[in-house]
C-alpha positions, 0 to 999 in steps of 0.5 A, a space after each residue: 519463519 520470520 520475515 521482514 517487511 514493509 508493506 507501504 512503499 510509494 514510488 514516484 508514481 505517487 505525486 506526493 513520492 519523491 523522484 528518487 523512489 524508482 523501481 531500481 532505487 527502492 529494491 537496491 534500499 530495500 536490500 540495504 535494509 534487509 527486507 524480506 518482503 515489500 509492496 509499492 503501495 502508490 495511491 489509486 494506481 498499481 502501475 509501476 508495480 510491475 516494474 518493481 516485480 521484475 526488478 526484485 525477481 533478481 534480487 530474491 525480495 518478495 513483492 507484495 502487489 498493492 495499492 493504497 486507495 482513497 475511499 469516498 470518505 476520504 480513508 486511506 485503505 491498502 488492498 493486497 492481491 496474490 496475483 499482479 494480473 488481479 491487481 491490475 484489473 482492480 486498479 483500473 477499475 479504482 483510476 476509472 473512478 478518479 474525478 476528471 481533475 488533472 494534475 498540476 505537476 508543480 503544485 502537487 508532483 510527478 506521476 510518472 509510470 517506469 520500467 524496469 530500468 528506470 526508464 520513465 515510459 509514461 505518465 497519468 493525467 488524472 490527479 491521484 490524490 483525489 479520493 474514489 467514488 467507492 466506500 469502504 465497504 465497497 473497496 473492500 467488497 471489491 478487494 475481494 471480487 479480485 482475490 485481494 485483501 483491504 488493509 486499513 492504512 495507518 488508523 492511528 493518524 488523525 487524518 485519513 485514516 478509518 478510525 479518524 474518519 468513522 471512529 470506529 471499524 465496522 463488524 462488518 469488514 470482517 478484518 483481521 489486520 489493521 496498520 499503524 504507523 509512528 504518529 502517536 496519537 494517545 486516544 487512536 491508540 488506545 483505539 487499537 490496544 482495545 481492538 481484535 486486530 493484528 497490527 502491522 507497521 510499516 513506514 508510509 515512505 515517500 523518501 527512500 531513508 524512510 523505508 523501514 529498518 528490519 524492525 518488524 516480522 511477521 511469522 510465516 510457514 514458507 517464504 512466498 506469496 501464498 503464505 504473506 497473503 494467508 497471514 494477511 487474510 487470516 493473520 497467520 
């Protein structure tokens, strides 16, 4: 069966999402957009995920639990999990390692935790915009310690993204998925067309417009979480 996804959503957790991206408001756009299937991806933080879970538990939208974690070498990775208690156990792990920096709210935004009702319960002080002290290897290493899967986040971008960064993806990832996004860079492009790599596109949103059309579907035997996460780990 096919089902429409975005796998890349930040929520207002994320210094850089808008204040509009609450749990309520991203689910209800979700359902406007006829999505089948989401993930609240904020950087080095899954905390607001749950919010989101309980929200779409009425809604009928599956929700993938993520995060997009910044590595030591500045590269953006998504890392999946089955189970939200994994997750969560994985994300303290990443916010732990986060330098001490804290954040400045008006230069760089809010990082406010919500709960299912929109209701703002707490905040992070640590800037999560900083990069871990992981390597991609190490993430992805990590990932799979909590029953998770490490997605390379937008390797078509010319910054923080593997192939920016490295110029290559190594072997030894054993990766079967890759995303990209809009951005159009010819060389990172043709970088991808020549890989083994199934792609997924999801929309990066940090605005609500932004979150995707019904434009792109993965092909799965049943629509729940064992059989997102099996095409995320073996590409179908």
């Amino acid at each position: 069966m096919k089902l429409y996804y975005d796998l890349h959503i930040h929520s207002i957790l994320s210094p850089c999402g808008s204040e509009e991206m609450t749990p309520n408001n991203i689910i209800n756009m979700a359902m406007l957009k006829q999505l089948d299937i989401i993930a609240v991806t904020d950087h080095n933080t899954m905390l607001n995920v749950p919010a989101v879970i309980k929200v779409a538990q009425k809604k009928g939208i599956i929700v993938l639990p993520g995060i997009e974690v910044t590595t030591k070498e500045d590269i953006h990775a998504l890392c999946y999990f089955k189970d939200i208690n994994d997750g969560l156990k994985f994300q303290d792990i990443i916010y732990d390692s986060l330098p001490n920096i804290k954040n400045n709210e008006e230069i760089f935004g809010y990082q406010y935790i919500m709960d299912e009702k929109d209701q703002i319960i707490g905040k992070l002080d640590k800037l999560l915009l900083s990069s871990t002290k992981f390597t991609i290897n190490e993430i992805n290493n990590l990932a799979k310690e909590y029953s998770g899967a490490m997605v390379p986040a937008h390797v078509n971008k010319t910054t923080n993204s593997i192939l920016s960064n490295l110029g290559f993806i190594p072997k030894e990832l054993k990766l079967c998925i890759v995303e990209k996004n809009s951005d159009q860079n010819e060389y990172l492009c043709k970088m991808i067309g020549e890989s083994d790599y199934n792609i997924i596109t999801n929309s990066d949103a940090h605005y609500l417009r932004d979150i995707s059309e019904p434009d792109n579907q993965i092909l799965v035997n049943k629509k729940d979480i064992n059989s997102i996460f099996n095409y995320m780990t073996k590409g179908g």
